[in-house]
N, C-alpha and C positions, 0 to 999 in steps of 0.2 A: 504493500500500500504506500501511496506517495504521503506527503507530511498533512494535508489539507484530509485526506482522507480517516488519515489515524484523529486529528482533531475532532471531526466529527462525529467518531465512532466513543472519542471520550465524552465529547458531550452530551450525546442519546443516553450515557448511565446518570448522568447529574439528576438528583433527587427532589434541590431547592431544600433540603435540609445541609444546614453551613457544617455540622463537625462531623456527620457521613461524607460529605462529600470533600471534604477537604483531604479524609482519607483516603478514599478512591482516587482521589485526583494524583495523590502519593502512590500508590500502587501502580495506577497508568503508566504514572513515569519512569519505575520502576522498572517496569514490564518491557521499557522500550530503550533501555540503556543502552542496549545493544544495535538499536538500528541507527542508518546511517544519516536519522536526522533527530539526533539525540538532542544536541545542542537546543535545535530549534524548537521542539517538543518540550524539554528542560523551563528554555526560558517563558514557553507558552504556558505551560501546567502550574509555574509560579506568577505570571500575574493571573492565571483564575483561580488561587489559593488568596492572592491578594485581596482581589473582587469580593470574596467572603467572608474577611474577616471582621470582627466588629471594628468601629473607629478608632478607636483607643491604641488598637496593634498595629494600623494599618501603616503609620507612620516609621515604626520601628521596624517593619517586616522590607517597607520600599526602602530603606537604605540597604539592606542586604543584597536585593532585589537589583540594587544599583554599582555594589560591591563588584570589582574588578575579579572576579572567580575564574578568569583563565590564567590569572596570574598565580594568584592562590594558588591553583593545581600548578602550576610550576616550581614555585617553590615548595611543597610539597614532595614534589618527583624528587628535584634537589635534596634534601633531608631524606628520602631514602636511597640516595647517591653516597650520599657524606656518610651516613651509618655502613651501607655495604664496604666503604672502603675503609671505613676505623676511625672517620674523621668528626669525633663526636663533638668536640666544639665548635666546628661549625655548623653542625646539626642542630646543634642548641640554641646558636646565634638565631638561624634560620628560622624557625622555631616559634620565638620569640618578637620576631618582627609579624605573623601571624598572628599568633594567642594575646599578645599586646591589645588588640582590637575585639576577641570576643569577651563577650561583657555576657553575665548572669543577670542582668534584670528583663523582667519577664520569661524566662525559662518557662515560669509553669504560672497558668493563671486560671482562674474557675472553668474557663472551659476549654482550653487545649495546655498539653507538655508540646516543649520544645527540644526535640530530638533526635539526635544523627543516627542514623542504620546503614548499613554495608551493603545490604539487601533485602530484598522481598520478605523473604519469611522471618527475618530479625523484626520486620515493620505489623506483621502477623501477629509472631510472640510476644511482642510489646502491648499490641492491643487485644489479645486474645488470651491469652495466660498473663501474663504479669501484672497489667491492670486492664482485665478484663472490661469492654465498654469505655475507657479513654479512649478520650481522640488527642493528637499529635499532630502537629504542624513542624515541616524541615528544617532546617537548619542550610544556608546556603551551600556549604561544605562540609565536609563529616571532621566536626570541632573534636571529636570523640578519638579519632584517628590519628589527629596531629600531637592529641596531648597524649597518645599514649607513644608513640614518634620520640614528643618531648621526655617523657618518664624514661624510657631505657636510654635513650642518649648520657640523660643526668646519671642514671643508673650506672653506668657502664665508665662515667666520669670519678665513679665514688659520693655521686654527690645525695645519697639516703634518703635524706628530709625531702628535697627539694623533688627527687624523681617518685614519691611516696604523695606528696602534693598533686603530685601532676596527673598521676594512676588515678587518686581520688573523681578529680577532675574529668576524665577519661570514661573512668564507669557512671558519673552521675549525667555525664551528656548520652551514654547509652548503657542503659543498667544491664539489659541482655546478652551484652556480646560476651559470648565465652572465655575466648584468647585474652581479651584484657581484664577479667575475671581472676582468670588465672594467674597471669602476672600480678595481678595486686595481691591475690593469696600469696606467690612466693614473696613479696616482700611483707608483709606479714611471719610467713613462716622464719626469716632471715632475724627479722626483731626478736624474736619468739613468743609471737602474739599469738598463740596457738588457739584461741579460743573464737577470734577473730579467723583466722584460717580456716581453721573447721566449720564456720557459719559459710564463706564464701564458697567454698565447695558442695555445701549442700544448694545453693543455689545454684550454682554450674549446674549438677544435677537435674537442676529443675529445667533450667534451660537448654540444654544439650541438644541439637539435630546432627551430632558427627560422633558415628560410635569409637574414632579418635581420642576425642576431649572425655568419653564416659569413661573409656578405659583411664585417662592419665588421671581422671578424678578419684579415681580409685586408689592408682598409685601416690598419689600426694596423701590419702589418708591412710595406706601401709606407712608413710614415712610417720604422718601424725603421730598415730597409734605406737611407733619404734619409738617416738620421742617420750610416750607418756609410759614406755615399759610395756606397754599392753602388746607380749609380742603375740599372743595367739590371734588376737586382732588383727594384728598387721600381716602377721602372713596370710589372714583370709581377704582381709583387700587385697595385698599383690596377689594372692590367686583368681581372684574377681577380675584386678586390670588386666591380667594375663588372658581369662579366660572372655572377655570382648575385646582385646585386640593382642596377639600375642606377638610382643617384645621382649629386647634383650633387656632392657630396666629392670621391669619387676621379676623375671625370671632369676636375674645375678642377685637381687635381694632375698631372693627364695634359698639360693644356694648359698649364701650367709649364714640365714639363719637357720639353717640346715646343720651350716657346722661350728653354727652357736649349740647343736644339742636339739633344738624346739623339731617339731613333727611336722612333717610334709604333708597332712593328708587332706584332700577338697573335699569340703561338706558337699553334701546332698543339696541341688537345688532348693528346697523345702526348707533343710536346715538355714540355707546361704541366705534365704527371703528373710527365717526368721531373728539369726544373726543381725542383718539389716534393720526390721523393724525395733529392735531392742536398740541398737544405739541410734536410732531416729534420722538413719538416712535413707533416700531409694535407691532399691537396689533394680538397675537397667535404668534405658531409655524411661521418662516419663510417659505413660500412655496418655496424657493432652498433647504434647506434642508429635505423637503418631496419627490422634486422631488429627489434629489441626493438617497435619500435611496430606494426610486422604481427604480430606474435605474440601482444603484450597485447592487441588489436584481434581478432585471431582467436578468442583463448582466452573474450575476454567474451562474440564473437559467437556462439559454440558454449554458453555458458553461459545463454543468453540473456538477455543484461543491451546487449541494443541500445544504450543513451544511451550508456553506455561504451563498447561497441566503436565509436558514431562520433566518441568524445572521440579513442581510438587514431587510429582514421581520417583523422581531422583531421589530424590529426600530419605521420598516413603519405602523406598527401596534397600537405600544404603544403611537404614536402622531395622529392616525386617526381614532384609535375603528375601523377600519373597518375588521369585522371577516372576509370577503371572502376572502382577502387577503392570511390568514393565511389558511383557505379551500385549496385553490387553492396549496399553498404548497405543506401541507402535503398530498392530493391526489396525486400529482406528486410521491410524495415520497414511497408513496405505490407503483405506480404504477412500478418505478424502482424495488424494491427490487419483484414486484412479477415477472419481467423480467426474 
């Protein structure tokens, strides 16, 4: 579809309700990151987010609106130039000349959060599990991205407080994103904020679509559990992270504690559930997040916007193995194109 086409096609779903639709209008754009009139789509999807908003934000939303953001992404690209090659002070400098300018007022007000997402189903999880029926309004650039950019540069400088600041920073512009979840747990863990640790990780959990992140959550709480002496604890997390993605981490920690003396042996599904519910984590994938990605997956396939229901797909796949799934798709998808 050409650019004037996709426009139109977002605006047949517009409701005339201001905080559905500001979200779908997010979603659109989402949805089309990848075509090649992103740009143009981008800047259109944000002034009809403009158009909606009460008076009061309309002001503070058109400066961002107005905001130089190709520049932004360059210096952005920059700072993950400067970190690939070890050059962390300029990465921080970098950094800095960015984060200087966003400001926390109005983040969050009676009726939308202000918040940066990486993607589609981060933008899902936020308003579908985390706070269920919020609406969200963008953020011009992903603020969430830069300060976490900012945090391991400081980090990696030695600089503790200031890259522990910037983490904070980081998750409170996107509270869902896994990876910089986890990085703010290990600096936690490094404090020995262990208490603080262990709550972060149970959110990981909560959030997780990459059965990656469920396994190393597992293994951060084999480390936990070694720290608090609790080894029979710890070796049933590293056999849980092992047993959703097997690596050589938790496996070399298994053979540690193997010849610390402690027993090697995997409880029983049943036991491993019940293990879990006793110290008040989940154990696996969340099942809202399963279901959320069959339903956003379904709801596109019914809509028909195939690419999307196999972005869902994708998802609902790579947390379930379950091929028909992914069958079911791409027959569909045949079927259209031999239409």
């Amino acid at each position: 579809m050409g650019f004037e086409e996709i426009m139109d096609e977002i605006r047949l779903g517009l409701t005339g309700e201001v905080e559905k639709d500001v979200i779908y209008i997010m979603r659109k754009n989402m949805e089309h990151k990848k075509s090649p009139f992103a740009d143009e789509i981008g800047r259109e999807t944000g002034r009809m987010i403009y158009e909606r908003l009460p008076d009061g934000e309309k002001e503070a939303f058109k400066r961002l609106l107005e905001e130089d953001t190709k520049e932004i992404r360059k210096k952005i690209s920059n700072i993950e130039k400067e970190i690939y090659e070890g050059n962390y002070i300029k990465a921080v400098e970098t950094a800095e000349t960015i984060i200087s300018n966003i400001c926390d007022d109005g983040k969050t007000d009676g009726n939308f959060d202000y918040v940066s997402f990486n993607n589609l189903f981060e933008l899902c999880v936020y308003t579908e599990i985390y706070k269920k029926g919020g609406y969200v309004k963008p953020t011009p650039f992903n603020f969430s991205y830069v300060f976490r950019l900012y945090g391991y540069s400081l980090f990696k400088l030695s600089r503790d407080d200031e890259a522990y600041r910037a983490y904070e920073k980081a998750v409170s512009w996107n509270p869902v994103w896994v990876e910089t979840l986890l990085d703010f747990a290990e600096l936690k863990y490094m404090k020995k904020q262990y208490k603080s640790f262990f709550e972060i990780i149970k959110k990981c959990l909560e959030y997780s679509y990459d059965i990656n992140y469920t396994s190393l959550c597992y293994y951060n709480l084999g480390r936990y559990y070694y720290e608090k002496e609790n080894y029979e604890l710890s070796v049933n997390m590293y056999i849980l992270s092992h047993y959703y993605k097997p690596s050589e981490a938790p496996y070399k920690k298994l053979e540690n504690l193997a010849k610390m003396g402690f027993e090697i042996k995997p409880p029983s599904v049943d036991d491993m559930k019940k293990i879990c519910d006793t110290i008040g984590i989940r154990m696996g994938v969340n099942p809202e997040i399963v279901k959320l990605a069959a339903k956003m997956g379904t709801d596109a396939k019914k809509s028909g916007d195939i690419e999307i229901a196999k972005y869902f797909y994708d998802i609902l796949f790579s947390l379930t193995g379950d091929k028909t799934i992914l069958d079911a798709v791409f027959d569909y998808m045949k079927c259209i194109k031999n239409k």
